[in-house]
SEFILUM-757828 format. One record per residue: x, y, z of N, C-alpha, C in turn; residue in one letter. Coordinates in steps of 0.1 Angstrom, whole numbers, plus 5000, padded with zeros to 4 digits. Layout:
BEGIN
XYZXYZXYZA...
This chain:
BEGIN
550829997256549830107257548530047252X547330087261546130027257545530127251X544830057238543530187229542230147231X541530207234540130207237539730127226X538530047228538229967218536730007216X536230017206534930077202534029947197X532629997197531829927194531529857179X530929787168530729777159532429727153X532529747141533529687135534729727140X535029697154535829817161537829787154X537829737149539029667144539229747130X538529807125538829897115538930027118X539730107110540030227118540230297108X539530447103540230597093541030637103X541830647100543530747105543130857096X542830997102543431127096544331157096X545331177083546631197088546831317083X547631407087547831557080549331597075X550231467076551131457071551931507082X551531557100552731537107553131427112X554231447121554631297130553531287135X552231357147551631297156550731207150X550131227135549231157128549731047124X550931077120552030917115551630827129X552430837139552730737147551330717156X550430747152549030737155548730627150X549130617136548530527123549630427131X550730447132551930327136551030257146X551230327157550430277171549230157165X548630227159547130177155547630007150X548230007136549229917132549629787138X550429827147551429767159550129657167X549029707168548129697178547329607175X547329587156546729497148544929557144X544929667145543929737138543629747124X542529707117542829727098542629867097X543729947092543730077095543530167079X542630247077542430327065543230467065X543930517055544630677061543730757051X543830867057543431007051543731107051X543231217040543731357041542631407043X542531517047541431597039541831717038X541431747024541731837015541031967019X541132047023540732167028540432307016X541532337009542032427004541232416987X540432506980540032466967541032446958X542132546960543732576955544732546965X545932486957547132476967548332556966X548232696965548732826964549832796971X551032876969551932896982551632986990X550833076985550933176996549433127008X548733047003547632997008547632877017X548632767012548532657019549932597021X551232647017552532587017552732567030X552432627043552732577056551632507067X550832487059549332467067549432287066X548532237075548432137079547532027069X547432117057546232027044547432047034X548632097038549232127019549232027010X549832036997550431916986551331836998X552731947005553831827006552731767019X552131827028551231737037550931587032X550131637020549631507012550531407012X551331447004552731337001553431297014X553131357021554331307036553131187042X551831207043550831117047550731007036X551031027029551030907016552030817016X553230887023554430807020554530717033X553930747046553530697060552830597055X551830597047550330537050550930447036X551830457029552730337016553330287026X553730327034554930257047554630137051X553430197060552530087066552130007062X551730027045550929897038549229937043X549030067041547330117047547130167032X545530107031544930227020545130367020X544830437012544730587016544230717006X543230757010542630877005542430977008X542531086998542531217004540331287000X539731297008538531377008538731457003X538131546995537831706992536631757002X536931837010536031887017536032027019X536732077004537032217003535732337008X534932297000533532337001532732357014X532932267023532632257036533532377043X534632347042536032417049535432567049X534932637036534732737033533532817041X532932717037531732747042531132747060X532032647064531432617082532532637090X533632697084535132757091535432847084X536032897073536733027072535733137066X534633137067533633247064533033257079X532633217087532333217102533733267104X534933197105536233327111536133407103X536033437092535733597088534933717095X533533657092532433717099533233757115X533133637124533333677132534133797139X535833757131536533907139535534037129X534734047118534234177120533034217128X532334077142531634147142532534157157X533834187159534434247168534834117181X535033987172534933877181536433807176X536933697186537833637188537933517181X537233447173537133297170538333207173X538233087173539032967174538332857164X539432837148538732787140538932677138X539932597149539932457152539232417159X538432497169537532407173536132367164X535732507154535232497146535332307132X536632307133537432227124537032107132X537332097138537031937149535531887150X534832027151533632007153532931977142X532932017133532231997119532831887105X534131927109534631817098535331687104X536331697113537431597119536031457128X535131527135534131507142532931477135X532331497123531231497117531231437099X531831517091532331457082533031367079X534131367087534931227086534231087090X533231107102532430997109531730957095X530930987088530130957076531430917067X532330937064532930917052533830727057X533730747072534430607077533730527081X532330577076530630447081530930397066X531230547058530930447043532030317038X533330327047534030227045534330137053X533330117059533130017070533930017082X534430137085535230137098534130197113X535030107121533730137133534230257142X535430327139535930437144537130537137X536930617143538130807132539230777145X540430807140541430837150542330927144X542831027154543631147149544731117159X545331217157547331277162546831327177X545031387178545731487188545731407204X546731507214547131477222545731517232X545031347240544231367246543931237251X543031177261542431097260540931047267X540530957258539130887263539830807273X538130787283538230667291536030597292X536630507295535130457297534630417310X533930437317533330397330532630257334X532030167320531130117323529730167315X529930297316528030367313528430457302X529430537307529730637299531030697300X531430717283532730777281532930957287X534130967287534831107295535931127289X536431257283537931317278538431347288X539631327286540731367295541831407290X542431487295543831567290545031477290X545831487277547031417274548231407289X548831257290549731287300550831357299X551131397291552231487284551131677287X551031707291550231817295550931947286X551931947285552832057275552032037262X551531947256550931867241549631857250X548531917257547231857259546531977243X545531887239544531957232543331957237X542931877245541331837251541031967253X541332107255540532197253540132247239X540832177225539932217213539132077211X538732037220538131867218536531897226X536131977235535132017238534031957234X533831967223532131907214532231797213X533431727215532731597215531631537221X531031427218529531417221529931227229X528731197233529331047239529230987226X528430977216528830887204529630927195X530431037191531231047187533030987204X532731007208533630957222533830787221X532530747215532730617214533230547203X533430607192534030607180535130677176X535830697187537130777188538430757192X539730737186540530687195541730767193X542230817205543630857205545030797210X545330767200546630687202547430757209X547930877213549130927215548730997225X547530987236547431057247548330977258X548730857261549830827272550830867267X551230917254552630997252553231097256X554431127258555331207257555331287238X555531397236555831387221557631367215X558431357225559831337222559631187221X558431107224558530967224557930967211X557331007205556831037191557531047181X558431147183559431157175559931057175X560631017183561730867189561330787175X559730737176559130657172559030657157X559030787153559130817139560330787134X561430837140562430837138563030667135X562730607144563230477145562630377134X561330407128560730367116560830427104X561730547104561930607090561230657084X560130747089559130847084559930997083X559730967070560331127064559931227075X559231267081558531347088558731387099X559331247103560231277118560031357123X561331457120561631577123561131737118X559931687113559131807109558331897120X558432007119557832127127556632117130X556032147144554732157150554132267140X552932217139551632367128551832437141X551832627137551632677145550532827140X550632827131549632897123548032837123X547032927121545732907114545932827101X545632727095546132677084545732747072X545032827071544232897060544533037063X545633047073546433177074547633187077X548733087065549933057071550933207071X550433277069551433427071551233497083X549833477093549433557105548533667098X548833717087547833827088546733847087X545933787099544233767097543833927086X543934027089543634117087543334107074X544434107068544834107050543533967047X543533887055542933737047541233777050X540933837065539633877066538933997051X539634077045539434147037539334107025X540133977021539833947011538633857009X538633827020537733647023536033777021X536133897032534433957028534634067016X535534077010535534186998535334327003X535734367012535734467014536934527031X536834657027537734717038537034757048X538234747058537434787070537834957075X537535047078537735207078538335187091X539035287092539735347108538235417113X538735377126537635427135538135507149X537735577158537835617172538135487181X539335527191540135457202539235547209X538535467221537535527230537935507246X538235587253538135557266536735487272X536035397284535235387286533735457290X534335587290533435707291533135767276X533635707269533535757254534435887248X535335917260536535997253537335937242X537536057230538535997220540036007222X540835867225541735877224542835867215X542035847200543135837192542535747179X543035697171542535657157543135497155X541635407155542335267148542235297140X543135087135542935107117542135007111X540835017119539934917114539834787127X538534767129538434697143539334537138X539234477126539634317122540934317130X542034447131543434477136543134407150X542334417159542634447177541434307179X542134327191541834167197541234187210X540534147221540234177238541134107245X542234257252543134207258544834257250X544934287240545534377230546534457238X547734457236548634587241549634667229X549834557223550734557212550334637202X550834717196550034747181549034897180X549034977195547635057195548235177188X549835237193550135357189549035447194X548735437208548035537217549335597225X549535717226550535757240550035797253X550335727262549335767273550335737285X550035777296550935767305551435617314X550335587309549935447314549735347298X550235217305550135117294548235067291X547835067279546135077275546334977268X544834897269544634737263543434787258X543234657248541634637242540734567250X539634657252539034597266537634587258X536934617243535734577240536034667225X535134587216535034647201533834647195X533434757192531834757187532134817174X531334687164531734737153530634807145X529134847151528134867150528935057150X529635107159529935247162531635217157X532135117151533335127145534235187157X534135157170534935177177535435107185X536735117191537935007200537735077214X537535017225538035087238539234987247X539735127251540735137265540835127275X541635047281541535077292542635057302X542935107311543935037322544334887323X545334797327545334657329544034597337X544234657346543334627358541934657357X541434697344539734757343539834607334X540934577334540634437320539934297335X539934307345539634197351538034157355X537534067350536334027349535833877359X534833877363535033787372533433657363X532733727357531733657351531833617341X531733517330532033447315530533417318X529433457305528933347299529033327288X528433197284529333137269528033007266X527833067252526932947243527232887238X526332837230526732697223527432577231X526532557242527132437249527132327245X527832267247528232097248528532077260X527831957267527831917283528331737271X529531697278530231607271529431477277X528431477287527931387296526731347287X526131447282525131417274523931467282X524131487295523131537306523531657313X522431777310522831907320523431897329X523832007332524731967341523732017353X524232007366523932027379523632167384X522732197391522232347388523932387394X524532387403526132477403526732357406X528032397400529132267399530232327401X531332287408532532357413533532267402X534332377397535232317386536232367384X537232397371538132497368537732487353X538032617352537832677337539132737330X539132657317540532707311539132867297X540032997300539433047287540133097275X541633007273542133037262542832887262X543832887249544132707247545432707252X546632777261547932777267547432867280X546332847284545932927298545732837305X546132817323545532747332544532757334X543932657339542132667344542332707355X541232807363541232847373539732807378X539932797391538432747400537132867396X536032767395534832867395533532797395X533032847395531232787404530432767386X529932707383529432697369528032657366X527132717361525332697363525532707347X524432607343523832557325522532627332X522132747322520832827319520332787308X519732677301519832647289520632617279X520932657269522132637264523232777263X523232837276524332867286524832847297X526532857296526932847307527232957317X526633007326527333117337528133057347X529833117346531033077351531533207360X530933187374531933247381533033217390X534133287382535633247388535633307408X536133217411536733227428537633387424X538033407414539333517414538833587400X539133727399538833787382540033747374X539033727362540033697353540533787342X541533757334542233877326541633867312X540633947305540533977295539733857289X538533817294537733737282537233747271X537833707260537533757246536033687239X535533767236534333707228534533597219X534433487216534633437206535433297209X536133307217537033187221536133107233X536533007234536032897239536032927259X535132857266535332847277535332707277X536132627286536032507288536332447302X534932367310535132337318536032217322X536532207334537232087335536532057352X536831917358536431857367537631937380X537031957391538232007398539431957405X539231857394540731797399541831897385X540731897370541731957360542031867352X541431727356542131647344540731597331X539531617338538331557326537731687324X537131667310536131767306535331717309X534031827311533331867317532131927305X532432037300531632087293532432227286X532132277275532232387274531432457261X531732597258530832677250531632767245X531332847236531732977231531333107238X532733187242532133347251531633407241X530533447250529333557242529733677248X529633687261530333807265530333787285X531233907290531933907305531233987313X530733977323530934127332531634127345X531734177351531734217368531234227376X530634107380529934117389529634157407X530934167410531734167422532634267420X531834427419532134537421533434617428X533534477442534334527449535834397446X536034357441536934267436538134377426X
């Protein structure tokens, strides 16, 4: 297996490790390959509560499982505090956000600001010429310029929370485990004797290992959120939330509306503390625009570009026509799509499906194609 080889002291390498197998046999790979390889944690959490961090992907036993990998190997290894950061440029932005009636994704957040940014400064200061993580994805280089591409194992792709990457962060980046399988991962762990092996995929928000955003949004802004009006789109009341932080765009589960017909969350305005309803089929939207772009090329993109767009992280990308207005993107799909939520990511891909492209955060959807 070949690893991209980076510019400057490219032979040294920070391994983030988070104490699963994919970060372990990252570090192995790296190893194997004759890389001088540095490990790390980073410490997320100001406290290591159980009710706070015992299943998350920064805990104590995290630590210790990445320590005992990275004693294995014969790698240095340090754990960062970057509690402070954590707080401040991820879990108070996911706070804020579901109250102002939005969707966040705080891994991409996480990638973007610390795994991507912080970690790059902290591996200049130890003379390494590139960061390497677990996740499943990969770089390639052209000659001129680097491009993400989705893991060959496509069951395990992440390149849709990988978006922001930039070409100089792309060039100081390596993922070991994107020609993987993850049963070959395991294999691999297994056959070298990493406690870890057989340890469970993160499947939680890490700073929300119980699910209940709700309970954790209330504590995190100090205050409650009041029941409000279930609104039809004409502004009929149909019934009583229990605070907008509860409902999501796209929602079926959970409304305790009775209606004769099955009703989704189709928009939440927290300005009027109200949720609306609607039929499945009022949920289909044919327009996404979405800010905070990242064009991965480094160069706007092309006034329209034919592509596919994934707008959730276990969603297929579907075909659509895509124009950069600045630092927006307007994405219209060939077909309407089901329920764009504010807040989560749009991410272009090339129309073949396998390179990024570009993507941004949805700001909001319409319909533009009346008769669709």
């Amino acid at each position: 297996m070949s690893v991209k080889t980076v510019p400057g002291d490219a032979k040294k390498v920070l391994v983030a490790m988070s104490g699963g197998v994919d970060s372990s046999v990252a570090a192995l790979l790296l190893e194997e390959q004759g890389y001088d390889c540095v490990g790390c944690t980073m410490k997320l959490f100001r406290t290591e509560s159980v009710t706070e961090a015992e299943k998350s992907c920064c805990s104590l036993d995290g630590v210790e499982d990445a320590r005992s990998v990275a004693f294995r190997l014969g790698m240095p290894y340090y754990v960062f505090n970057f509690s402070d950061a954590f707080e401040r440029e991820i879990m108070e932005p996911f706070a804020q956000s579901y109250a102002e009636g939005k969707t966040p994704n705080p891994c991409i957040d996480c990638n973007r600001c610390l795994k991507f940014d912080r970690l790059y400064e902290r591996a200049k200061i130890l003379g390494c010429g590139a960061v390497a993580t677990g996740h499943y994805a990969r770089i390639c280089f052209d000659g001129e310029r680097y491009s993400l591409k989705k893991a060959r194992d496509l069951s395990k792709d992440q390149s849709y929370v990988l978006y922001t990457l930039t070409q100089e962060q792309l060039a100081h980046t390596l993922f070991p485990l994107g020609e993987l399988e993850k049963q070959q991962t395991r294999e691999m762990a297994q056959r070298h004797g990493f406690l870890n092996a057989g340890k469970p995929d993160s499947q939680d928000i890490c700073f929300v290992p119980d699910g209940d955003y709700a309970a954790f949004i209330e504590r995190r802004l100090g205050r409650r959120f009041l029941e409000g009006d279930f609104i039809s789109p004409d502004g009929r009341v149909l019934g009583r939330h229990r605070g907008i932080i509860h409902y999501t765009v796209g929602q079926r589960r959970g409304l305790g509306v009775p209606a004769e017909t099955k009703l989704y969350v189709s928009a939440i305005d927290p300005v009027n503390n109200t949720v609306t309803l609607v039929r499945e089929e009022e949920l289909m939207i044919d327009t996404v625009v979405a800010d905070r772009v990242n064009v991965l090329s480094g160069r706007p993109l092309e006034k329209s570009i034919r592509g596919r767009v994934r707008l959730r992280y276990r969603q297929p990308e579907r075909p659509a026509a895509v124009e950069q207005e600045g630092d927006r993107l307007i994405i219209r799909f060939d077909a309407p799509q089901r329920a764009p939520a504010p807040g989560q990511a749009a991410v272009v891909y090339d129309e073949s499906g396998e390179t990024v492209l570009a993507g941004g955060t949805i700001l909001f959807s319409r319909k533009e194609n009346a008769a669709r």
